[in-house]
C-alpha positions in Angstrom: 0.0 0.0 0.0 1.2 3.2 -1.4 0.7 6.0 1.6 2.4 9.0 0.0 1.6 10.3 -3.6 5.2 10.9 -3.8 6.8 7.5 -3.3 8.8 5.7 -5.5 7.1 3.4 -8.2 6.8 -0.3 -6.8 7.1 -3.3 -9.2 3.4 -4.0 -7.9 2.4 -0.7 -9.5 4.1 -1.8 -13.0 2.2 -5.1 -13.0 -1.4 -3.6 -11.8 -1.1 -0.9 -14.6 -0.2 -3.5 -17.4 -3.3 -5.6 -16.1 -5.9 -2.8 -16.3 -4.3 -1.8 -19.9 -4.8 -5.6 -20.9 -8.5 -5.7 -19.7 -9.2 -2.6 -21.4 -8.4 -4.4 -24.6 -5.6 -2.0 -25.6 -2.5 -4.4 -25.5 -1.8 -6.9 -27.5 0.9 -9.2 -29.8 3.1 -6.2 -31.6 2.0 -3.7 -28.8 5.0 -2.0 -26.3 5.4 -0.2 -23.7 7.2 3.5 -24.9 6.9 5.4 -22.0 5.9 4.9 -18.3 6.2 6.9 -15.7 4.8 8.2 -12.3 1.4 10.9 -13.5 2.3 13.1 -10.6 -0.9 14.6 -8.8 -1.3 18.5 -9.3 1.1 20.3 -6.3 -2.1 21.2 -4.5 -3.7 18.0 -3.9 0.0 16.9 -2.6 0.1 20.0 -0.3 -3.8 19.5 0.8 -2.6 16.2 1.7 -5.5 14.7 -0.4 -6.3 11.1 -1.4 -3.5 9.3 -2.7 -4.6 7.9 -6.0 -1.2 6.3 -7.8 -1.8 7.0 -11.3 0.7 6.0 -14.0 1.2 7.4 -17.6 1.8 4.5 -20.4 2.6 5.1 -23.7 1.7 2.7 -26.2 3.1 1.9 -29.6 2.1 -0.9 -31.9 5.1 -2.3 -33.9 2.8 -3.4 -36.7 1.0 -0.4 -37.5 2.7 2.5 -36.2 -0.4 3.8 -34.0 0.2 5.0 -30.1 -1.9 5.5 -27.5 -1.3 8.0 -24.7 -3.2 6.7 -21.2 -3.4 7.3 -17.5 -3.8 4.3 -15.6 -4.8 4.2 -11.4 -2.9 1.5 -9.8 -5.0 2.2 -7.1 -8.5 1.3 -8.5 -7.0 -0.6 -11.7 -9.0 2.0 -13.7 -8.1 3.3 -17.4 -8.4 6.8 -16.8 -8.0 8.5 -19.9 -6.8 6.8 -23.4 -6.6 8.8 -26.8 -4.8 8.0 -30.1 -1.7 10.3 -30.9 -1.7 12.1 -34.4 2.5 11.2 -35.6 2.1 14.1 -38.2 1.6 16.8 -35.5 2.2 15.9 -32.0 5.5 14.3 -32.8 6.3 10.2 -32.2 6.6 8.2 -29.4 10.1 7.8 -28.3 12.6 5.3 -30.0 12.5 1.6 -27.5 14.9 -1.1 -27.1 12.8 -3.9 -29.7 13.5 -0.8 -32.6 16.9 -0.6 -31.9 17.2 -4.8 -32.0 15.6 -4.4 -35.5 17.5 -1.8 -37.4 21.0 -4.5 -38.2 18.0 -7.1 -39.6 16.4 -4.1 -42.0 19.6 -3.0 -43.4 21.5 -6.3 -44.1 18.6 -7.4 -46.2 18.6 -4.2 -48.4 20.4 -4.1 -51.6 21.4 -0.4 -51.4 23.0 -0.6 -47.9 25.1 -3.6 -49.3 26.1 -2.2 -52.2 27.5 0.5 -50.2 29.5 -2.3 -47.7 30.4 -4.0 -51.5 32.1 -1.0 -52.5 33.6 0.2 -49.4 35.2 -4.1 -49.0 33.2 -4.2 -46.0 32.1 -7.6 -44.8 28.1 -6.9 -43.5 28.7 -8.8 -40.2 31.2 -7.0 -38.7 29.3 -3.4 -39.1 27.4 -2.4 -36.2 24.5 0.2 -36.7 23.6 3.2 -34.7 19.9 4.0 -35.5 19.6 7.5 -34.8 16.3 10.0 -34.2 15.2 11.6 -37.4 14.4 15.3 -36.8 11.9 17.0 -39.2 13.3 18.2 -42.0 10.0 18.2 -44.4 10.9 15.6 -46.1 7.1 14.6 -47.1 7.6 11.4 -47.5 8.3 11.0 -43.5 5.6 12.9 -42.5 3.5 10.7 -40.0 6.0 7.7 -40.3 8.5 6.3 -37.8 12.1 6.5 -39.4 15.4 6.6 -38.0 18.5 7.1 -39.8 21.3 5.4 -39.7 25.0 4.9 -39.5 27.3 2.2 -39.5 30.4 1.4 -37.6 32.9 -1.2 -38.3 33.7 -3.9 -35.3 37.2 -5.6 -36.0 36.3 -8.3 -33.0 33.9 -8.8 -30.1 35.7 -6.6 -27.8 36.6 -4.0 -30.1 35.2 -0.7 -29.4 33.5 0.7 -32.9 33.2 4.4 -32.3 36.6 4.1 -33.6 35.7 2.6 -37.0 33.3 5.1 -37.9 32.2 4.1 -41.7 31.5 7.7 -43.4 29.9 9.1 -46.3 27.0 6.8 -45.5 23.7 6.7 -43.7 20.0 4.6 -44.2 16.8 6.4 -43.7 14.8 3.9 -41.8 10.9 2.8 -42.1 10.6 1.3 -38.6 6.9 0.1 -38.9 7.7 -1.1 -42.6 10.6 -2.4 -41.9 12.2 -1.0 -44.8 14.8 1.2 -45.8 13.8 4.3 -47.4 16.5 5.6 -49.4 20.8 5.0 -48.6 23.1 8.2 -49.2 26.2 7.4 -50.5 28.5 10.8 -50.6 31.9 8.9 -51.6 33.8 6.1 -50.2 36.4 7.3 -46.9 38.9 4.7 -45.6 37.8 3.8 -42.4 39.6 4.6 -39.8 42.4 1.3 -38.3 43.3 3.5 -34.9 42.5 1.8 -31.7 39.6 2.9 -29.5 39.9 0.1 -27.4 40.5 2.2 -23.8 40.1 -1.1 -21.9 43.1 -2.9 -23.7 46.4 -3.0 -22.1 48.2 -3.5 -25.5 46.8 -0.1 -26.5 46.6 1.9 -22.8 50.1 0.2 -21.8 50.8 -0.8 -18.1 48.8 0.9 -15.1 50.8 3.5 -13.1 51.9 2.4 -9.7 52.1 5.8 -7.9 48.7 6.5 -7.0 48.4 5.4 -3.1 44.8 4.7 -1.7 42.2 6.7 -0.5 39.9 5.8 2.2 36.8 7.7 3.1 35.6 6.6 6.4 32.3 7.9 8.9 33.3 5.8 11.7 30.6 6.8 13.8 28.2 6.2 10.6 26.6 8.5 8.2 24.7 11.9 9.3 21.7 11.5 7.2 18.5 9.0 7.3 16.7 7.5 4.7 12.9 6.3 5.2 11.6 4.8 2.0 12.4 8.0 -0.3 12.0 10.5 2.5 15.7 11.9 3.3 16.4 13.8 5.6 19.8 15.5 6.5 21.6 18.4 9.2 18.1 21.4 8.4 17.6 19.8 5.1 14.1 17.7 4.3 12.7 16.1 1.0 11.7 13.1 -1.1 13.5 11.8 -3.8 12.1 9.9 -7.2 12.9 8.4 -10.5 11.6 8.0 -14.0 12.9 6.7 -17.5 12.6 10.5 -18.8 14.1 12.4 -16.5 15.9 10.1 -14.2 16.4 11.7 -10.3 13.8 14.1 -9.8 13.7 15.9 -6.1 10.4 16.6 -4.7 9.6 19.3 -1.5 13.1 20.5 -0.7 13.2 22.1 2.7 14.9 23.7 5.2 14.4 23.8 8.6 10.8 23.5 8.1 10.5 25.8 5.0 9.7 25.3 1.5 12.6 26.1 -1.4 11.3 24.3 -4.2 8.8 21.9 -4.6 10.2 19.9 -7.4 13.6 19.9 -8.9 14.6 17.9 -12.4 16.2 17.6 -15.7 13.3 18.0 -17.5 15.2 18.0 -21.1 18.4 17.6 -22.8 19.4 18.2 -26.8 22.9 17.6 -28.1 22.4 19.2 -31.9 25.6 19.1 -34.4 27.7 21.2 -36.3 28.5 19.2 -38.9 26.5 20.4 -42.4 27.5 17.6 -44.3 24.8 15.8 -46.2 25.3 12.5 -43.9 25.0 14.3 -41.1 23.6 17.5 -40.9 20.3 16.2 -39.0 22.0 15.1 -36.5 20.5 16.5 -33.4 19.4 14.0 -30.1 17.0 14.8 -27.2 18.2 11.9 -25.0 15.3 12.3 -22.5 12.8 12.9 -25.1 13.2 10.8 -27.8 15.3 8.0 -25.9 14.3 8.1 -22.2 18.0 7.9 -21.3 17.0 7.1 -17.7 15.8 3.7 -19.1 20.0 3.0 -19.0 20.9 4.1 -15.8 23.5 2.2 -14.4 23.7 -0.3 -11.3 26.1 1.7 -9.7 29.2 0.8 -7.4 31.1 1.2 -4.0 34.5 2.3 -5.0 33.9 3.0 -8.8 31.1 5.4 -8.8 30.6 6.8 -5.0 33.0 7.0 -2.2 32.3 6.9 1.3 29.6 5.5 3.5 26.8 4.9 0.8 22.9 4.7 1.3 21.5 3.4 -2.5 18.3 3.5 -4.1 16.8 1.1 -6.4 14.9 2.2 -9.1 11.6 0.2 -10.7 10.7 1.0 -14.4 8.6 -0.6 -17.0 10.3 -2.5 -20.0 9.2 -2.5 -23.3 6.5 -5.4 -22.7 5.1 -3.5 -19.3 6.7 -6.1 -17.1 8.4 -4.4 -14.1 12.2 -3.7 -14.2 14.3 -2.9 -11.3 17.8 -0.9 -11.6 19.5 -2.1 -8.6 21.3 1.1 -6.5 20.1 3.1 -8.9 20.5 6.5 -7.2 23.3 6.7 -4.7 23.6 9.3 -1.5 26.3 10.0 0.3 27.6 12.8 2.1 31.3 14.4 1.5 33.8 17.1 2.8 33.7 20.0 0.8 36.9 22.2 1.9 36.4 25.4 4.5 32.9 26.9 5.3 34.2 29.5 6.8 37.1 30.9 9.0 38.3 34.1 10.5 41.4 35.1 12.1 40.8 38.4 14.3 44.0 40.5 14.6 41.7 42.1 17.6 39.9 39.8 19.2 42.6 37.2 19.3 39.8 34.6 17.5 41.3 32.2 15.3 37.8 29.9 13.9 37.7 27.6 11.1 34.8 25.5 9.9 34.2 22.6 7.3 31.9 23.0 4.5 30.0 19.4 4.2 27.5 18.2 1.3 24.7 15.9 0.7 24.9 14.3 -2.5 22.1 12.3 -4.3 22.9 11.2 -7.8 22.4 9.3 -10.8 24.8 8.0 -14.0 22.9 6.7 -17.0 24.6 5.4 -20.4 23.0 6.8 -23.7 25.3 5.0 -27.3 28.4 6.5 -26.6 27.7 9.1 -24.2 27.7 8.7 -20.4 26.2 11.6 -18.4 26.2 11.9 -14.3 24.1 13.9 -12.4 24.8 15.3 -9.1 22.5 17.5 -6.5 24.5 18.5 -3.8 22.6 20.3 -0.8 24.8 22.3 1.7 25.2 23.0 5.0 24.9 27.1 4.3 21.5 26.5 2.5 22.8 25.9 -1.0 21.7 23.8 -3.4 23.4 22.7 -7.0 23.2 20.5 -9.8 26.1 19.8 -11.6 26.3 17.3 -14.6 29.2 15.1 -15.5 29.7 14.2 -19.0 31.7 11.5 -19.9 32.1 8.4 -22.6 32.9 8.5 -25.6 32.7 11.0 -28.8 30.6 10.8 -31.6 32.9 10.0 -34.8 33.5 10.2 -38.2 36.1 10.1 -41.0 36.1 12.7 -43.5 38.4 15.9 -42.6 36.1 18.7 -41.9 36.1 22.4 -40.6 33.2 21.6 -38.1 35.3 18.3 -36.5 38.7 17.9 -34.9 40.9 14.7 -35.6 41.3 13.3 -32.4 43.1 10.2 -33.6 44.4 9.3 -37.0 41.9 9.6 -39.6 39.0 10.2 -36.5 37.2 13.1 -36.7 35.2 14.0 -33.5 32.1 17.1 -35.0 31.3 19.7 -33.4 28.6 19.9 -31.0 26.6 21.2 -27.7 25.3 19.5 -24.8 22.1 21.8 -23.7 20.1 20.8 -20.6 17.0 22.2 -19.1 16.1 21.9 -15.6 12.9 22.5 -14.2 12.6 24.2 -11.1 9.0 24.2 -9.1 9.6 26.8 -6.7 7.8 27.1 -3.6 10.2 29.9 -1.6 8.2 30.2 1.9 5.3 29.3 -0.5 3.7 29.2 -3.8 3.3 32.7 -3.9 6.4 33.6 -5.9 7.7 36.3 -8.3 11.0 36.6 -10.1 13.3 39.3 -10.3 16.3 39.7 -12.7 19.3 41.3 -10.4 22.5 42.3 -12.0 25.6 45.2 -11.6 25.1 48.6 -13.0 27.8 50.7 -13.5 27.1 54.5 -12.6 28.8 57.3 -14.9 31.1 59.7 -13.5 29.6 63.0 -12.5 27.6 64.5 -9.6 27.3 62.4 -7.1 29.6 60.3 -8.5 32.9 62.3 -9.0 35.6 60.0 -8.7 33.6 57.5 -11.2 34.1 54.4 -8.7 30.1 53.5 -8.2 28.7 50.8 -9.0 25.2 49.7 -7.7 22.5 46.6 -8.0 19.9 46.6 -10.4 16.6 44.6 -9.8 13.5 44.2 -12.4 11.0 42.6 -11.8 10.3 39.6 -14.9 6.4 40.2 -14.9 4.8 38.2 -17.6 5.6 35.0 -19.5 7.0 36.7 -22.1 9.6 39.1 -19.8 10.3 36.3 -18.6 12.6 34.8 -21.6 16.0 36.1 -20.9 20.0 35.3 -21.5 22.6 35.4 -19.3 25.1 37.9 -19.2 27.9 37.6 -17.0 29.6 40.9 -17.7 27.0 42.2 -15.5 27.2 39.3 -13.2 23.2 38.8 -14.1 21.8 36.3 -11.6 17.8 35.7 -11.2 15.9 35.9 -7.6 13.1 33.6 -6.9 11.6 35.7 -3.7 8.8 35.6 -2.2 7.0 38.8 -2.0 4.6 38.4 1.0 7.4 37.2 3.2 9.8 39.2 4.8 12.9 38.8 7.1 14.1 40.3 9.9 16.0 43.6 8.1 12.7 44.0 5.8 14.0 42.3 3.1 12.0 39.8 0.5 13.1 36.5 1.1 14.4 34.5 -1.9 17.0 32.3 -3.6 19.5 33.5 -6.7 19.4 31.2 -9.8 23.6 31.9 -10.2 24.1 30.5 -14.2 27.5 29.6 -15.5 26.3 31.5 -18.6 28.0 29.6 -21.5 26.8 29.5 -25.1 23.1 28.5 -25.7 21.8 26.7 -28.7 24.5 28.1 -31.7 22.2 26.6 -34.4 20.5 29.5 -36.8 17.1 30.8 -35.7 15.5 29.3 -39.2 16.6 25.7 -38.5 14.4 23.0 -38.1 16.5 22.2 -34.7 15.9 25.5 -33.6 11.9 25.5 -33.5 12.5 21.7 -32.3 14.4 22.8 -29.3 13.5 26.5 -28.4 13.9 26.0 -25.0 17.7 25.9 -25.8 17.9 29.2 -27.0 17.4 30.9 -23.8 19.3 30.8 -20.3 16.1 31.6 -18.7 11.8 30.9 -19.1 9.5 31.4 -16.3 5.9 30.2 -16.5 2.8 29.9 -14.3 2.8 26.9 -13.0 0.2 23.6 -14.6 0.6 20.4 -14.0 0.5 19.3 -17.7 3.4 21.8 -18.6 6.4 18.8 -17.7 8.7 18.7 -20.7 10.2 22.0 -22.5 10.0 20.9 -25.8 6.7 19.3 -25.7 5.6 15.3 -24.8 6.0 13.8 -27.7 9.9 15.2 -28.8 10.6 12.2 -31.3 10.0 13.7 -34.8 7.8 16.7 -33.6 7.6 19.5 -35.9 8.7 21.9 -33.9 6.9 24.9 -31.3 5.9 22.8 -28.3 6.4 22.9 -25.2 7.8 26.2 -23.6 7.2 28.4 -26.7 3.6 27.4 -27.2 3.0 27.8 -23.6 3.8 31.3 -23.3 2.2 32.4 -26.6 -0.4 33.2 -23.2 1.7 35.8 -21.6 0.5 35.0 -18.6 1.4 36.7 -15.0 3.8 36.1 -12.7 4.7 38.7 -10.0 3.0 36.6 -6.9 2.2 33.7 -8.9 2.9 29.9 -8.5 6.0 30.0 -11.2 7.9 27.5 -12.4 11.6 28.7 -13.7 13.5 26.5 -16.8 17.0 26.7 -16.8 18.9 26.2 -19.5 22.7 25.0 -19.4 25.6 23.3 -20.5 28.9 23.0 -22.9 29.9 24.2 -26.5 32.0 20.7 -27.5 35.2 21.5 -29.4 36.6 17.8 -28.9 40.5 17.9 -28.4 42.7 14.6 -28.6 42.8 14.4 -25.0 39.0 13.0 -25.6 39.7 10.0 -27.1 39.4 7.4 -26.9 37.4 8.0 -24.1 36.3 11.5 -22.4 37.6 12.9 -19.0 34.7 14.2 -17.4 33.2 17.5 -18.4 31.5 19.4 -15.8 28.5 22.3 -16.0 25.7 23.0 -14.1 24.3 25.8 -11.5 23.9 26.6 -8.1 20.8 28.2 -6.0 21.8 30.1 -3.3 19.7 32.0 -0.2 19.4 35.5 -0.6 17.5 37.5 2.2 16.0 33.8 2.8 18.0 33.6 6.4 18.6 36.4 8.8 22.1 35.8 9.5 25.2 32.8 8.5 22.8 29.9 8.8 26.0 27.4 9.9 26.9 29.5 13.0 26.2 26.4 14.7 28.4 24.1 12.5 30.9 22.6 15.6 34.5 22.7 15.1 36.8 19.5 13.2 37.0 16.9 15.8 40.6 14.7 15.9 43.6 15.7 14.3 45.6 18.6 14.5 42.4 20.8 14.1 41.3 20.1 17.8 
């Protein structure tokens, strides 16, 4: 029995909503499961602490025909609640599953085109494996309404042999994945494939490991400071729940401290990685791992001493597979906490105090493997009332083999193109309360003159972001622009507004041009910041259905209403992430690139909220 709306989804839950979908009549032979996922009550009923009715959202695509069905299923009653057929041609496709993928090797080595192609190139079939990738829009009209996936091929010298390294260029297969059929094969001209090694795991290639490192132990001897009820977590001032889903992955629900609302729920609601590459092979390439792959669907099992450190509390995870039997991703999410250097520290040339403290952090995170990416993602909650989200991206670069202005040769004859990684997270605010406005705060420098003679006056500037459509704004960190989430109604001590800065790292946003069919695919990407009024059907910032949608949905069409949002129950999107110029060092696989952001109290606290953090105990320190 489920006794929070929030709790994490239970293998019972996965069986009871594939039962009700079967009595409905709406499963069948060729029918899988393409999405499922917690169907999250509206934020009021959770805070009104109503009913808990478990509802589940199930995708449904049939591999014969191509037709979906989007439904909402109570694993509390075993009711269908809702079911409607999607339209392909303008709500976009359901995402790409695991039985496509298993397919795509089948289609193409049965189609005279694609073998031609291996013919030419003295490619033997078998050893090519193919990377079926998600199509875009690009009006061809042909597509329109149709599942297809386009394809490369990369050559596989043995069954160890890693073949990002092989990359076989000049070639791709527009895929029919309902038909089963290949649409058409490109052949732009025959490149050698590349012969270096990308074999990172092969001590004939990596030579001998280095025997200088000395160990590292991380020990709590008296045991970890945090507890963990079911997903209820609960650490120093700091209170919340924790869940997980194939879309998003970790999402964090009601964040508190010390009693108070900060943000009601907290996830990476989106990511795109579009290319640079304009070659004719390649110059659709453009993924939305959570969208069009559910990425979460490959997080990994993860382990003490290789992915966390320390005294370790894990999480299993329960999803659906593509059949809507239940799966479960053993230590899923992983918690832990860890030093984090000095908090803070004085030495008083009057007083004679000498004080130092130790910053500490909570960390609750996630690592999931998409092809030949890997991408990590940390929230770390401090002891100061911070919180920050910072992605690790690792694995391996995307490759090909033709020299080209938009790639660098990161091995010989590899080529590594251009491209971004672009995140969005979605942050449900609830600072003190629902009742929340945003305010864009940056430095304004103040001209010499009156008042200003000697031309060294700088001040802060607020505006307040008012509407849906102020609301759409870039960073700028030559003014060191940061957002406030306040609360307007709530007040501290000095009569200030309570609220917490959105601090962005400000990098690049999407570089692709503002006519392209990846721009009005993925416009959330082209600003740092969106604010909207919060509605519970407004989850995903380029729309639910990502996988060849035309383009517009999702944030764009949802403030086409303008709506207000000084005092309002707003939700800020935050765009993020990296501009990819691969270097050799990448390859053959990638030391970890990090971005992210940070929220940080502002007015929320009267004073230093870790005066009471005790000194270091043991060691030279005490």
């Amino acid at each position: 029995m489920r006794t929070h709306p929030l709790d994490m989804t239970s293998t019972a839950e996965v069986d009871a909503v594939r039962t009700a979908l079967a009595d409905a009549g709406l499963l069948g032979e060729t029918v899988r499961f393409a999405f499922f996922a917690p169907e999250e009550p509206p934020k009021s009923d959770v805070l009104a602490a109503a009913p808990v009715d478990r509802r589940f959202r199930a995708v449904l695509l049939d591999l014969a025909t191509g037709r979906s069905t989007d439904n909402v299923v109570s694993a509390t009653s075993g009711d269908v609640v809702s079911t409607r057929e999607l339209d392909p041609a303008t709500e976009g496709q359901p995402p790409i599953i695991d039985a496509e993928f298993e397919l795509i090797e089948d289609i193409l080595n049965v189609d005279a085109g694609w073998l031609a192609a291996l013919a030419a190139r003295g490619i033997e079939p078998a050893s090519v494996r193919a990377v079926p990738l998600s199509a875009g829009v690009y009006d061809y009209p042909g597509e329109v309404g149709r599942r297809i996936v386009r394809a490369f091929g990369f050559q596989q010298d043995h069954e160890r042999d890693h073949p990002w390294a092989h990359p076989i260029d000049g070639l791709v297969a527009y895929v029919d994945l309902t038909a089963r059929t290949v649409d058409r094969v490109i052949d732009a001209g025959i490149t050698p494939v590349p012969t270096a090694s990308g074999n990172f795991d092969d001590p004939a290639y990596v030579g001998p490991d280095r025997e200088t490192l000395k160990p590292i132990e991380i020990t709590q001897p008296e045991g970890p400071s945090f507890t963990v009820e079911g997903n209820h977590l609960t650490w120093q001032n700091w209170d919340l729940r924790f869940g997980f889903n194939e879309r998003e992955g970790l999402t964090l629900h009601q964040i508190g401290f010390d009693g108070r609302p900060i943000v009601y729920r907290a996830s990476i609601a989106e990511m795109v990685v579009p290319y640079a590459d304009p070659a004719p092979v390649r110059f659709w390439q453009n993924y939305f791992d959570c969208g069009e792959y559910m990425f979460a669907r490959y997080a990994n099992s993860l382990k003490l001493g290789c992915d966390c450190l320390g005294e370790i509390h894990y999480a299993d995870a329960v999803l659906a597979d593509d059949l809507g039997n239940p799966v479960t991703i053993s230590n899923a999410i992983c918690m832990h906490e860890e030093d984090f250097g000095v908090l803070w520290k004085h030495a008083d040339m009057f007083a004679g105090s000498a004080e130092t403290r130790r910053q500490r952090r909570m960390v609750i995170s996630f690592f999931t493997t998409i092809g030949n990416y890997d991408y990590g993602f940390y929230w770390y909650l401090y002891l100061d009332g911070s919180i920050e989200l910072e992605a690790k991206l690792t694995g391996v670069v995307f490759t090909a083999a033709a020299d080209s202005e938009y790639a660098t040769q990161v091995a010989p004859g590899v080529m590594a193109p251009y491209h971004q990684h672009l995140f969005s997270a979605r942050l449900d605010m609830t600072v003190d309360g629902v009742g929340n406005a945003v305010e864009e705060v940056e430095a304004e420098r103040i001209p010499m003159g009156p008042g200003n003679e000697y031309g060294n006056a700088f001040r802060q500037k607020r505006t307040r972001l008012t509407s849906e459509s102020q609301a759409q704004r870039s960073a700028d960190g030559s003014v060191s622009r940061a957002w406030h989430i306040v609360n307007p109604s709530v007040q501290n001590s000095l009569g200030g507004t309570v609220g917490y800065a959105l601090l962005p790292e400000g990098q690049a946003t999407l570089l692709a041009d503002d006519a392209s069919s990846i721009h009005d695919r993925a416009t959330f990407a082209t600003r740092h910041l969106w604010v909207t009024r919060y509605d519970p059907a407004e989850r995903y910032p380029a729309g639910d259905f990502v996988n060849q949608n035309p383009g517009g949905a999702g944030l764009p069409a949802w403030v086409a209403a303008d709506r207000p949002l000084d005092g309002e129950d707003v939700v800020v999107w935050h765009t993020f992430g990296t501009t990819h110029f691969p270097r050799p060092e990448d390859w053959p696989v990638m030391p970890v690139e990090h971005t992210g952001f940070r929220l940080k109290p502002v007015g929320f606290f009267d004073r230093n909220p870790t005066l009471d953090v005790p000194p270091s105990r043991g060691g030279h320190c005490s």
